[in-house]
CHARMM internal coordinates of N, CA and C (Angstrom, degrees):
IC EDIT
DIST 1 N 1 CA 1.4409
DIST 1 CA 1 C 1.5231
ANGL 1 N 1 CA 1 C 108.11
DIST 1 C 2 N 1.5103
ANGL 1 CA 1 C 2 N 117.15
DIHE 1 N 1 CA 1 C 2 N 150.48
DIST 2 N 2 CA 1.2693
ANGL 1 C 2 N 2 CA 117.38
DIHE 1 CA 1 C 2 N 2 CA 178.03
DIST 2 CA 2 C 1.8295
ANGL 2 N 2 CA 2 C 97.11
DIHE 1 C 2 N 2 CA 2 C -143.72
DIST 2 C 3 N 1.0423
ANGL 2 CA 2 C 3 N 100.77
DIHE 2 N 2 CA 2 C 3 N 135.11
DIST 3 N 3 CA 1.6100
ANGL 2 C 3 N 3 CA 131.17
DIHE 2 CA 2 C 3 N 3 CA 173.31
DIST 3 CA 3 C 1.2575
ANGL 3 N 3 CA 3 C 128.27
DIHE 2 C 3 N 3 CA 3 C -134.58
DIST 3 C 4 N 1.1889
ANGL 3 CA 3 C 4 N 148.77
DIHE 3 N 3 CA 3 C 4 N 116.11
DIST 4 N 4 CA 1.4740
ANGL 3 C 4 N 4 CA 161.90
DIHE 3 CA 3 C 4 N 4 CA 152.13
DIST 4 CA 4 C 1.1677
ANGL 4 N 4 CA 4 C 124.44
DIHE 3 C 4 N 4 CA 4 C -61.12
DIST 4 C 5 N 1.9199
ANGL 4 CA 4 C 5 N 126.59
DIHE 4 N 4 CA 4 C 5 N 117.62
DIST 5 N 5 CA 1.2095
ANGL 4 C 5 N 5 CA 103.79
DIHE 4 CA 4 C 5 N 5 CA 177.94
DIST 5 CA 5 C 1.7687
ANGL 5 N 5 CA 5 C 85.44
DIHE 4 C 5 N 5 CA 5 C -178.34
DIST 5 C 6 N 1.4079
ANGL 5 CA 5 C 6 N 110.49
DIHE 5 N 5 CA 5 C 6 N 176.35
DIST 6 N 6 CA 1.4536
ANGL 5 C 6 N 6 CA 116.27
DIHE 5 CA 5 C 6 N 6 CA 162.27
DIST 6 CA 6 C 1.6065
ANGL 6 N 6 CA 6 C 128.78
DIHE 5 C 6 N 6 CA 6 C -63.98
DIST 6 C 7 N 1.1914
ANGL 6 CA 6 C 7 N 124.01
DIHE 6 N 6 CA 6 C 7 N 147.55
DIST 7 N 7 CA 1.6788
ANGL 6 C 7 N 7 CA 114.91
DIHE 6 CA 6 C 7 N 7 CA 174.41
DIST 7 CA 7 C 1.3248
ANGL 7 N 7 CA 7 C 89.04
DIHE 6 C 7 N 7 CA 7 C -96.35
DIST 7 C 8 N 1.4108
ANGL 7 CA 7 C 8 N 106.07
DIHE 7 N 7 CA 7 C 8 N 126.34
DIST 8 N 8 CA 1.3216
ANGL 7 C 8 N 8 CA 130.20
DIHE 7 CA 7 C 8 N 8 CA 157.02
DIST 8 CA 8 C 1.3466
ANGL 8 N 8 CA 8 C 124.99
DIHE 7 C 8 N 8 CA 8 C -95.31
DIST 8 C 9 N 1.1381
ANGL 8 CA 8 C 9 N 131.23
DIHE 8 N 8 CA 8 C 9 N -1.80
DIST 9 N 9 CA 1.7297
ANGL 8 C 9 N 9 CA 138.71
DIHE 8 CA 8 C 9 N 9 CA 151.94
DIST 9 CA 9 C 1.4327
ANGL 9 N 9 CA 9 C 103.75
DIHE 8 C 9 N 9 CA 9 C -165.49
DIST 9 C 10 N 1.7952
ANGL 9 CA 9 C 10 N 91.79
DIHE 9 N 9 CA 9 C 10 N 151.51
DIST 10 N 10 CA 1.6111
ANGL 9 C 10 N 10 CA 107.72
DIHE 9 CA 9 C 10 N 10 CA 165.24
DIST 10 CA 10 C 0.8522
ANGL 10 N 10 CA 10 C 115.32
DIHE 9 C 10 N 10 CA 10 C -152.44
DIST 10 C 11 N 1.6245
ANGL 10 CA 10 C 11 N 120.59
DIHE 10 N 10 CA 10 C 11 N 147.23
DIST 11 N 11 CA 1.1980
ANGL 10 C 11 N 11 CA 122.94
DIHE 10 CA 10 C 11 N 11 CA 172.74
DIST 11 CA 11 C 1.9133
ANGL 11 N 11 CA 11 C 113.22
DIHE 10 C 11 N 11 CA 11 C -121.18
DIST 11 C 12 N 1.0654
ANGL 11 CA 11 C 12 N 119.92
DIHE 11 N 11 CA 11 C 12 N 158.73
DIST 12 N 12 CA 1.4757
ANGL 11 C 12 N 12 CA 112.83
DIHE 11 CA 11 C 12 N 12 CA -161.18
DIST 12 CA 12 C 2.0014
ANGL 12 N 12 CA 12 C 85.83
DIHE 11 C 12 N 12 CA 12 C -154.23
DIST 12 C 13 N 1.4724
ANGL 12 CA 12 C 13 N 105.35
DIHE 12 N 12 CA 12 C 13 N 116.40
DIST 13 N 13 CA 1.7491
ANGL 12 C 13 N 13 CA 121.51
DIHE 12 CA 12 C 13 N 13 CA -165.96
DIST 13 CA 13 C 1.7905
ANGL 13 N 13 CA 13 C 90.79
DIHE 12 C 13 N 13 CA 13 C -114.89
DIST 13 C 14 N 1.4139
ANGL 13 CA 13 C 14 N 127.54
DIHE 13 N 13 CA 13 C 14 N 23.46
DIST 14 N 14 CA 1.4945
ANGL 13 C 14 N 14 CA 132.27
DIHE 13 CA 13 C 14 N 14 CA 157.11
DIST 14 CA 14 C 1.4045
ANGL 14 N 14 CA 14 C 115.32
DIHE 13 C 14 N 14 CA 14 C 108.22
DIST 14 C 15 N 1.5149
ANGL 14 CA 14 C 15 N 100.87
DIHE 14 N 14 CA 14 C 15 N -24.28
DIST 15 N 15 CA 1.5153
ANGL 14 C 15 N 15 CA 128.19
DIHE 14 CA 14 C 15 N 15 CA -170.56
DIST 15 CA 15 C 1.4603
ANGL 15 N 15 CA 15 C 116.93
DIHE 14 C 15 N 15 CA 15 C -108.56
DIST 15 C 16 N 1.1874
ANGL 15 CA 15 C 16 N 121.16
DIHE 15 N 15 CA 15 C 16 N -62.72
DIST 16 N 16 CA 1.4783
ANGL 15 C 16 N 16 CA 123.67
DIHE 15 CA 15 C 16 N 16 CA 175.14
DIST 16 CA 16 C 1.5089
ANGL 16 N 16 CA 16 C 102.99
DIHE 15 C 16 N 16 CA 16 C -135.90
DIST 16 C 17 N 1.3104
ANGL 16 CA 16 C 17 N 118.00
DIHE 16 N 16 CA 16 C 17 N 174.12
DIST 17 N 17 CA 1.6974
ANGL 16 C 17 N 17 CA 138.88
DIHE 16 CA 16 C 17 N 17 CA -122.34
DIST 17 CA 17 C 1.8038
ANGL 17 N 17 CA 17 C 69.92
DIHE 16 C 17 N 17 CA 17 C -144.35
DIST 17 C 18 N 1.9566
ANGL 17 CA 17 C 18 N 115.81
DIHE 17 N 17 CA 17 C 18 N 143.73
DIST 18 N 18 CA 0.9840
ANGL 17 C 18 N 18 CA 114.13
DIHE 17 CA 17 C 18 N 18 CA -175.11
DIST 18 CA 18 C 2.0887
ANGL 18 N 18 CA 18 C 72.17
DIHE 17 C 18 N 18 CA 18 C -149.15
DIST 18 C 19 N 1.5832
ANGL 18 CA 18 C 19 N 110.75
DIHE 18 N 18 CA 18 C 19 N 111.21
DIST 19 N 19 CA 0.9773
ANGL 18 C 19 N 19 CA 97.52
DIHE 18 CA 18 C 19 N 19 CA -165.36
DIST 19 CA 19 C 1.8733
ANGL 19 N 19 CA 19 C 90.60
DIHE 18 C 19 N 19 CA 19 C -128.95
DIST 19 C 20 N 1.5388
ANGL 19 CA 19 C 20 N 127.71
DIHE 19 N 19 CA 19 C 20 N 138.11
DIST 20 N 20 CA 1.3324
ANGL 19 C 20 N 20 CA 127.23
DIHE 19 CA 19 C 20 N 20 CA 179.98
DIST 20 CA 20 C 1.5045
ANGL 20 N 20 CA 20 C 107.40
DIHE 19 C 20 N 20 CA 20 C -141.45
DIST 20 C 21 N 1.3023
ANGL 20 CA 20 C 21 N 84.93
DIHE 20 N 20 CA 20 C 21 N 101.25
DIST 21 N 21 CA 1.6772
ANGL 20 C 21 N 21 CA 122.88
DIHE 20 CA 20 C 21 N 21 CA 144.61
DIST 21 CA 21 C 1.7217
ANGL 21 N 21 CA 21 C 116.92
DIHE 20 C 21 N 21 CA 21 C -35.08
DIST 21 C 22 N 1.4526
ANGL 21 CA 21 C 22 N 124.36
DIHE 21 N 21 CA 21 C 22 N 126.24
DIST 22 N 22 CA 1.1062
ANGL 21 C 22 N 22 CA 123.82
DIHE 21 CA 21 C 22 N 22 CA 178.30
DIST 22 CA 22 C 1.9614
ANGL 22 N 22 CA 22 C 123.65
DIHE 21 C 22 N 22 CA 22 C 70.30
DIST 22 C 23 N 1.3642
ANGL 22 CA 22 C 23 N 113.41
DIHE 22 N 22 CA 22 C 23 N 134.90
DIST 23 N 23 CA 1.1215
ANGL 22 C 23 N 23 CA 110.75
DIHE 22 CA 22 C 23 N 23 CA -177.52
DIST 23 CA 23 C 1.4993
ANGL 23 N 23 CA 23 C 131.11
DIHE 22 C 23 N 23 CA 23 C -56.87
DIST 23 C 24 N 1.3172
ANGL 23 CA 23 C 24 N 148.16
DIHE 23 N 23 CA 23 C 24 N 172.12
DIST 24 N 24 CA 1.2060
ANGL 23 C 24 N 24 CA 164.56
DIHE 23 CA 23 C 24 N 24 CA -175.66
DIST 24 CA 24 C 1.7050
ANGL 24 N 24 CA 24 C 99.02
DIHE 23 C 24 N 24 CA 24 C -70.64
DIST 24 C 25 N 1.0612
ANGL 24 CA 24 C 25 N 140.34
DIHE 24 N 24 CA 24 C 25 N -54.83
DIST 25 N 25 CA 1.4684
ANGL 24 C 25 N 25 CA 137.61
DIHE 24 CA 24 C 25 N 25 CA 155.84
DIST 25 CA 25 C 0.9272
ANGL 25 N 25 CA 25 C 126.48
DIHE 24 C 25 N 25 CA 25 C -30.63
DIST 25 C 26 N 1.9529
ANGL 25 CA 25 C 26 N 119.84
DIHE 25 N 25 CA 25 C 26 N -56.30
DIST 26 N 26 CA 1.2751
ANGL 25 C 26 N 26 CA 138.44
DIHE 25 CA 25 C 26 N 26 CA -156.46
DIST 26 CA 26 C 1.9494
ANGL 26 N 26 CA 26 C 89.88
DIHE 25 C 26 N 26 CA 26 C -77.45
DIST 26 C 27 N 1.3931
ANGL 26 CA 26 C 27 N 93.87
DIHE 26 N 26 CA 26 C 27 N -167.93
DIST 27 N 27 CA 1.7802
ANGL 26 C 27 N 27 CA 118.89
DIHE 26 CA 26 C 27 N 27 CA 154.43
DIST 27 CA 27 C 1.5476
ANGL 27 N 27 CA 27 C 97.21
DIHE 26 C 27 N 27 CA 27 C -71.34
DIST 27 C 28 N 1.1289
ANGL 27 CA 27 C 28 N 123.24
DIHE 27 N 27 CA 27 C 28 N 122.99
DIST 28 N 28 CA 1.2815
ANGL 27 C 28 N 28 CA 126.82
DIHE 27 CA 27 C 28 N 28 CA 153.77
DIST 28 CA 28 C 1.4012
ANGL 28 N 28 CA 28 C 121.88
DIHE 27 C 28 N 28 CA 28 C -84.19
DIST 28 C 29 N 1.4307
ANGL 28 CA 28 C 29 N 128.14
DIHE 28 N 28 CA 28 C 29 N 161.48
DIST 29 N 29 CA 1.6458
ANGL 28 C 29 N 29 CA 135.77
DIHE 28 CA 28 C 29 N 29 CA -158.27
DIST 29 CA 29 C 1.4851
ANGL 29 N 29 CA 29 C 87.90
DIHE 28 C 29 N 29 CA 29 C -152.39
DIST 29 C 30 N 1.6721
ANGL 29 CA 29 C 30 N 115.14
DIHE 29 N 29 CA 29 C 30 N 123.13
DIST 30 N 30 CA 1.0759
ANGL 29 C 30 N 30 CA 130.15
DIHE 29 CA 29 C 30 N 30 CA 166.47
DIST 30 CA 30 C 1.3530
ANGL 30 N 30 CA 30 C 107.45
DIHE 29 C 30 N 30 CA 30 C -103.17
DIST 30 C 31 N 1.3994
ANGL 30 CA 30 C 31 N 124.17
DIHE 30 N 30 CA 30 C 31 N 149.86
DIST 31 N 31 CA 1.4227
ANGL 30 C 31 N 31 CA 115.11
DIHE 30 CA 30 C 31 N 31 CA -179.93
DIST 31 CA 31 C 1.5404
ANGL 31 N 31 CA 31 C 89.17
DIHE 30 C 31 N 31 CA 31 C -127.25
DIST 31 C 32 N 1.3319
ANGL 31 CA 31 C 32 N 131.80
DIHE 31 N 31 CA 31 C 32 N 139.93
DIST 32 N 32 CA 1.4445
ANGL 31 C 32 N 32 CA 125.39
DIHE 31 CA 31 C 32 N 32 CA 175.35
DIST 32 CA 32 C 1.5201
ANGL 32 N 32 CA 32 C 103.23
DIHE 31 C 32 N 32 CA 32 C -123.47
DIST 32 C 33 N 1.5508
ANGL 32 CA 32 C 33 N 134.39
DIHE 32 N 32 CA 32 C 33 N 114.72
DIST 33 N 33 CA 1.3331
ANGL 32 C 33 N 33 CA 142.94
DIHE 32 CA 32 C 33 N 33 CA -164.63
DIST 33 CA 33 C 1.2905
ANGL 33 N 33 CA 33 C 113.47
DIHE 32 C 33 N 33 CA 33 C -146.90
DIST 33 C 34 N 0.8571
ANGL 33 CA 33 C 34 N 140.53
DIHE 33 N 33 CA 33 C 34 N -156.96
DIST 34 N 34 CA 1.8751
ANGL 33 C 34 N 34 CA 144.46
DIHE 33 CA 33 C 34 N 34 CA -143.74
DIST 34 CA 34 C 1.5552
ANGL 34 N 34 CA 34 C 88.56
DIHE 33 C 34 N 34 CA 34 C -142.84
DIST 34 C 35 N 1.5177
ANGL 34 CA 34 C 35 N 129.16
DIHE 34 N 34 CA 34 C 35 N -49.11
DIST 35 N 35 CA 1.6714
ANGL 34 C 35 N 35 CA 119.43
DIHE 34 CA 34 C 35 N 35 CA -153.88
DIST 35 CA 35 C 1.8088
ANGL 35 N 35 CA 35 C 90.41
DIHE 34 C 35 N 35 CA 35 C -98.82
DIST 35 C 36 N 1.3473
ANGL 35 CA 35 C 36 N 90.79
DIHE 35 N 35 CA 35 C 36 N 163.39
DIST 36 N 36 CA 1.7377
ANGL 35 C 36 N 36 CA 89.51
DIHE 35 CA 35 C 36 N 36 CA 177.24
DIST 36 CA 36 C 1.2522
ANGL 36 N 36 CA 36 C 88.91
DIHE 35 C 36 N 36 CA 36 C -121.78
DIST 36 C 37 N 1.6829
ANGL 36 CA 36 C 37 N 117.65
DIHE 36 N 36 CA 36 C 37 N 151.52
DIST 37 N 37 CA 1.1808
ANGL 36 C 37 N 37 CA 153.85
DIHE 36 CA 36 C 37 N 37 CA -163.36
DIST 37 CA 37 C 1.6566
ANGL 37 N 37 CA 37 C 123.47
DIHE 36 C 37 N 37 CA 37 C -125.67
DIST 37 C 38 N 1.4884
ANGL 37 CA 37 C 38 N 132.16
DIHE 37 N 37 CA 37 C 38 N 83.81
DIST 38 N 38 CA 1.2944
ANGL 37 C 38 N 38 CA 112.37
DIHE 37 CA 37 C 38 N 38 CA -177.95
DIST 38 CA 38 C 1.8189
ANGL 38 N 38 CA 38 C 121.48
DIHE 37 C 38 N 38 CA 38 C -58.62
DIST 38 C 39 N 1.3549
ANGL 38 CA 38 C 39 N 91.95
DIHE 38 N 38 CA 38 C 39 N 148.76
DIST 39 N 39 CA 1.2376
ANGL 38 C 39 N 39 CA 106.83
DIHE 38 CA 38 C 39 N 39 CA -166.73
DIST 39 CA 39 C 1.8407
ANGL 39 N 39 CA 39 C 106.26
DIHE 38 C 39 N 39 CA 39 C -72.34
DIST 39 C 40 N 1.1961
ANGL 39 CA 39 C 40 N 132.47
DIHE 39 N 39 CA 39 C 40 N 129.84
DIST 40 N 40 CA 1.0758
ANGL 39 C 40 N 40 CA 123.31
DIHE 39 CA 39 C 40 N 40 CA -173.29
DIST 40 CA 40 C 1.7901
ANGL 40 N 40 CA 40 C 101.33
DIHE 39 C 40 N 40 CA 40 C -166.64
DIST 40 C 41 N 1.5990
ANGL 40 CA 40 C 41 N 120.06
DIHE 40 N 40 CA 40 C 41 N 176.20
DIST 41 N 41 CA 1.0305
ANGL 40 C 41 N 41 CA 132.03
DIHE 40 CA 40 C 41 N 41 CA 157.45
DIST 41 CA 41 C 1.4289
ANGL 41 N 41 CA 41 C 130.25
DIHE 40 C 41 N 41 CA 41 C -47.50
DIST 41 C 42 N 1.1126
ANGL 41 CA 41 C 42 N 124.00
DIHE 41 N 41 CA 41 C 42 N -18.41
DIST 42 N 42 CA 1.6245
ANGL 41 C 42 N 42 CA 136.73
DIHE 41 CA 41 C 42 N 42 CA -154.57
DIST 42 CA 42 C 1.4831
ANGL 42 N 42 CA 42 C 88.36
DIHE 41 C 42 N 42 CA 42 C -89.68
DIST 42 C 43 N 1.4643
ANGL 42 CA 42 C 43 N 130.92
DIHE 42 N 42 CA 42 C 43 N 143.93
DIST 43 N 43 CA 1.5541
ANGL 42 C 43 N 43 CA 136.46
DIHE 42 CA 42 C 43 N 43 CA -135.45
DIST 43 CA 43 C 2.1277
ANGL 43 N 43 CA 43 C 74.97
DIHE 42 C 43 N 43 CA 43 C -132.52
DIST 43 C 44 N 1.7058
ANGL 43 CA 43 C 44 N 93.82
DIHE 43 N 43 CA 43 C 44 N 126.07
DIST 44 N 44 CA 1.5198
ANGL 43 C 44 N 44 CA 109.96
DIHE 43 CA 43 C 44 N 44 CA 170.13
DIST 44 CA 44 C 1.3171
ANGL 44 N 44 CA 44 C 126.17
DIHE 43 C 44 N 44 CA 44 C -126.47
DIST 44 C 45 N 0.9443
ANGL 44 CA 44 C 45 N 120.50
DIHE 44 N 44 CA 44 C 45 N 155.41
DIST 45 N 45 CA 2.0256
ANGL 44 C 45 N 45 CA 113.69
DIHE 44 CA 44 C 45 N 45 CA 171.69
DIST 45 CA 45 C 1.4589
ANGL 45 N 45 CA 45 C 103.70
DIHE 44 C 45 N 45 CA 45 C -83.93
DIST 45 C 46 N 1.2033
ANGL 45 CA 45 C 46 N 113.64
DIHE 45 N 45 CA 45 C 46 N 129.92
DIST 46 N 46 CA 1.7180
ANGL 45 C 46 N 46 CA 103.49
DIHE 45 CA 45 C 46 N 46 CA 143.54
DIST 46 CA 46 C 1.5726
ANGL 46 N 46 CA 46 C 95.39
DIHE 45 C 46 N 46 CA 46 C -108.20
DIST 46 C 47 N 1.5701
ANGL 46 CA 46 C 47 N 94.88
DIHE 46 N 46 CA 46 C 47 N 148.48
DIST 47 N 47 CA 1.2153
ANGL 46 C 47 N 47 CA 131.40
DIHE 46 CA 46 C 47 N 47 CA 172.20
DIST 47 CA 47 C 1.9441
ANGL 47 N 47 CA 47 C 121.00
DIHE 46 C 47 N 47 CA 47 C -127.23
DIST 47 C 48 N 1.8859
ANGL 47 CA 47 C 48 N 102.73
DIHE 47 N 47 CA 47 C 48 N 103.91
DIST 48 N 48 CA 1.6980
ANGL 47 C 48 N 48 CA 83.94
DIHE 47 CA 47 C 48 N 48 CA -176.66
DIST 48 CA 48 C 1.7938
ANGL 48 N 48 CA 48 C 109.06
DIHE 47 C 48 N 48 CA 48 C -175.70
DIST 48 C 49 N 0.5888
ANGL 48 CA 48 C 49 N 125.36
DIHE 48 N 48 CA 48 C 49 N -155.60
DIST 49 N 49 CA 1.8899
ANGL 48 C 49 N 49 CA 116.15
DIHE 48 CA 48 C 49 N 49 CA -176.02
DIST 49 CA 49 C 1.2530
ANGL 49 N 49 CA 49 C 93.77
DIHE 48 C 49 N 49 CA 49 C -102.15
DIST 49 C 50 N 1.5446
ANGL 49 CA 49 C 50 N 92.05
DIHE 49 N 49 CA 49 C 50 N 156.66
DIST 50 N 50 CA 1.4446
ANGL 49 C 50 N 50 CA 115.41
DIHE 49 CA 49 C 50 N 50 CA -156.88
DIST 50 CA 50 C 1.4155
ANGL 50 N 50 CA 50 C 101.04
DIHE 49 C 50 N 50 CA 50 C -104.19
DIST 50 C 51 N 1.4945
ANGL 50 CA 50 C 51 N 122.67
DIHE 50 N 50 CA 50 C 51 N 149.36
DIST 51 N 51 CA 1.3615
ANGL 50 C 51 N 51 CA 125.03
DIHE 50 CA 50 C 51 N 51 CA -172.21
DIST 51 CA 51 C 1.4270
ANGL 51 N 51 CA 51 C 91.83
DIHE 50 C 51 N 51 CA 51 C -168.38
DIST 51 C 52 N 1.4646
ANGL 51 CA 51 C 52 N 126.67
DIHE 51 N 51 CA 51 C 52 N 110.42
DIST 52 N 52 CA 1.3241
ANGL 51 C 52 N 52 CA 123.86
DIHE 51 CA 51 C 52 N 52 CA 130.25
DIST 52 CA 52 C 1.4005
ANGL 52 N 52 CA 52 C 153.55
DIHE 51 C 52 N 52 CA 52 C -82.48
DIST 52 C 53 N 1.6524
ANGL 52 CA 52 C 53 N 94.40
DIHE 52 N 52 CA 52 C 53 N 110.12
DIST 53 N 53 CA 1.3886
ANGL 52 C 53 N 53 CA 118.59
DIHE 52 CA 52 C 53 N 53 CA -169.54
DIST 53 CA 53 C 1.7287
ANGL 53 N 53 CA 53 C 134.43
DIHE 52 C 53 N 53 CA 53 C -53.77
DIST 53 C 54 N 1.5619
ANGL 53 CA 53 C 54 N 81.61
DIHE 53 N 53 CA 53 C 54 N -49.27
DIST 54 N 54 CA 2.2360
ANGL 53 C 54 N 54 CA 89.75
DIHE 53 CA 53 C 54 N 54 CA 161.88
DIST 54 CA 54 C 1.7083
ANGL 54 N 54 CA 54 C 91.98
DIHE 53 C 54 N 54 CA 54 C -163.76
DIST 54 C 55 N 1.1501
ANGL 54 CA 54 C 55 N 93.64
DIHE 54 N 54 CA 54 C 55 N -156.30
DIST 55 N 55 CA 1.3933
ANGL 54 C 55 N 55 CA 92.97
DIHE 54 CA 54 C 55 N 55 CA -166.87
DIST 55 CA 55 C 1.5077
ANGL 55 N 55 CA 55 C 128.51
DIHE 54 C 55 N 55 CA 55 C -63.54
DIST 55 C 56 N 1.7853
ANGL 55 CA 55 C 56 N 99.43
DIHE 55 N 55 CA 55 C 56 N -31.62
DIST 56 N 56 CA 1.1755
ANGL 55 C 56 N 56 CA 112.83
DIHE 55 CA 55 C 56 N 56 CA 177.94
DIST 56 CA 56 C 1.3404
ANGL 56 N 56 CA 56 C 116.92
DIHE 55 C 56 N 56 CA 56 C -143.08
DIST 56 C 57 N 1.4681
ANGL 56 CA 56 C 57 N 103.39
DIHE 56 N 56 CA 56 C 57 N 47.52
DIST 57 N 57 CA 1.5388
ANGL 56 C 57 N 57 CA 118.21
DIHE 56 CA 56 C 57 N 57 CA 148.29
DIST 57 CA 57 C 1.3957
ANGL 57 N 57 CA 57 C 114.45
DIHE 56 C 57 N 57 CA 57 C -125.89
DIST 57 C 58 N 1.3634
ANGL 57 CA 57 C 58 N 132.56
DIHE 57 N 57 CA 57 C 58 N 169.54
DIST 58 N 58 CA 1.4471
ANGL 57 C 58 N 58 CA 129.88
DIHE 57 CA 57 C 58 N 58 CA 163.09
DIST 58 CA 58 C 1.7651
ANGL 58 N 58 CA 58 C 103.33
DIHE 57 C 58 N 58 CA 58 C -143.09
DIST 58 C 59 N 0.8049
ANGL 58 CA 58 C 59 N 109.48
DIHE 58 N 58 CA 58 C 59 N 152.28
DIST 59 N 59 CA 1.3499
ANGL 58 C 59 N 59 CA 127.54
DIHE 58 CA 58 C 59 N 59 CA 174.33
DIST 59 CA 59 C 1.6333
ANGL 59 N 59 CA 59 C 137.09
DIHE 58 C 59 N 59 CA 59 C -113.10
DIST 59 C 60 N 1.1665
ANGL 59 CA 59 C 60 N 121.14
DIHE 59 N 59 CA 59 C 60 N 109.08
DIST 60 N 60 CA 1.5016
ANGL 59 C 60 N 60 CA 134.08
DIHE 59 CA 59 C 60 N 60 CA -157.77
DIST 60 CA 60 C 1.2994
ANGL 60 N 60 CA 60 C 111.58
DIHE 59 C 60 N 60 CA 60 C -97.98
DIST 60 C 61 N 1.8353
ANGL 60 CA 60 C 61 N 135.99
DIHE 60 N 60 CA 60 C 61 N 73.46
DIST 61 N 61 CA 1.3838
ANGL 60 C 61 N 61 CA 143.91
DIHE 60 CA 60 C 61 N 61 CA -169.25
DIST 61 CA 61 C 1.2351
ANGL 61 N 61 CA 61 C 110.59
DIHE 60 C 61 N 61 CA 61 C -120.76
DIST 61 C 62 N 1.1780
ANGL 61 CA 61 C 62 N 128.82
DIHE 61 N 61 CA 61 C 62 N 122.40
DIST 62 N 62 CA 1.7973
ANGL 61 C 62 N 62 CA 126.92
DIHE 61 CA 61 C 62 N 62 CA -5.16
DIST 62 CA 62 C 2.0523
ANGL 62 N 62 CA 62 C 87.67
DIHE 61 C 62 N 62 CA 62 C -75.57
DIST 62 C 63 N 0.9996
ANGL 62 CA 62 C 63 N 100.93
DIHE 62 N 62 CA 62 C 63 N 155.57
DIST 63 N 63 CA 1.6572
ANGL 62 C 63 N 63 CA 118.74
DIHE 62 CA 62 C 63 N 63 CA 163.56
DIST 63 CA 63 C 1.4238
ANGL 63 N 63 CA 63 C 118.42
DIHE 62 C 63 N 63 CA 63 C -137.02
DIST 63 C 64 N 1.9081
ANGL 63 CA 63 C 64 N 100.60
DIHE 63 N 63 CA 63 C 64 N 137.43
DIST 64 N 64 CA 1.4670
ANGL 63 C 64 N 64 CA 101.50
DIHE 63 CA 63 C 64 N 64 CA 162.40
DIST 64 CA 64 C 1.2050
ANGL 64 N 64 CA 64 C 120.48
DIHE 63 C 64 N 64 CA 64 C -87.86
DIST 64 C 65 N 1.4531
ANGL 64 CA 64 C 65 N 116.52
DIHE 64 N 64 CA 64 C 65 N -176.30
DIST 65 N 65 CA 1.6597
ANGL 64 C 65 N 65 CA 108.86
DIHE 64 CA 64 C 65 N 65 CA 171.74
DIST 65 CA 65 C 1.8057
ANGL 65 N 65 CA 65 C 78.43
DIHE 64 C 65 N 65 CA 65 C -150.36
DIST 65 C 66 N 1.9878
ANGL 65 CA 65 C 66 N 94.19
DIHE 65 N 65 CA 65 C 66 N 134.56
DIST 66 N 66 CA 1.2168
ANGL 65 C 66 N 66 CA 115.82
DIHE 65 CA 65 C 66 N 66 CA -177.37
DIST 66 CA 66 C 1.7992
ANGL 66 N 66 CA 66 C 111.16
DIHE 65 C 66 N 66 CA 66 C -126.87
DIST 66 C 67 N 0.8530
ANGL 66 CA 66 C 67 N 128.88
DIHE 66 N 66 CA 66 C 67 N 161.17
DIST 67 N 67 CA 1.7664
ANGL 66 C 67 N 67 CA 128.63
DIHE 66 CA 66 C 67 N 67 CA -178.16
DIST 67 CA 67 C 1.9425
ANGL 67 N 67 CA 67 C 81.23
DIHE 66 C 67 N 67 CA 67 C -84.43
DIST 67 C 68 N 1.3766
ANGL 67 CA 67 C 68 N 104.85
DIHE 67 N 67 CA 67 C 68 N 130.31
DIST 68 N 68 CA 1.2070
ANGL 67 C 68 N 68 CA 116.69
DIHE 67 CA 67 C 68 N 68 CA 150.87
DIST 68 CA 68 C 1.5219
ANGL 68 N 68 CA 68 C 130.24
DIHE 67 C 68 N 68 CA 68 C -46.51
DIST 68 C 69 N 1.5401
ANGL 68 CA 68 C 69 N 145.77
DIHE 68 N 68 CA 68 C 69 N 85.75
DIST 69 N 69 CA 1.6763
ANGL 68 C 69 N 69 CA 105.17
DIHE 68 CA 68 C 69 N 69 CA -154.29
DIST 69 CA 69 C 1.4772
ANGL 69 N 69 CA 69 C 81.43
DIHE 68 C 69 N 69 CA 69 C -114.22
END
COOR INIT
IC SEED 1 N 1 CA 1 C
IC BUILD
């Protein structure tokens, strides 16, 4: 799956990068990757296998994260 958008939170436990795309309301998009990414306005791809998590989360394992251009 691939989606474009801002990271709106991350968390990073030393090892892998737990990064989610889209607000707490919306569908949320987890991206799970190795590099950590601050969360900001600046618009990114995740790119990564698809896994649905609950109704309105999904989960992206392994995932990249690319600059949207």
């Amino acid at each position: 799956m691939v989606i474009d958008g801002a990271i709106v939170e991350n968390h990073f436990d030393g090892a892998l990068a737990y990064l989610i795309m889209c607000e707490p309301e919306d569908i949320q998009v987890m991206c799970i990757t190795y590099h950590d990414h601050d969360a900001s306005d600046e618009i990114v791809r995740f790119a990564g296998g698809y896994n649905r998590n609950a109704e309105r989360q999904i989960i992206l394992d392994p995932c990249l994260v690319y600059p949207a251009d």
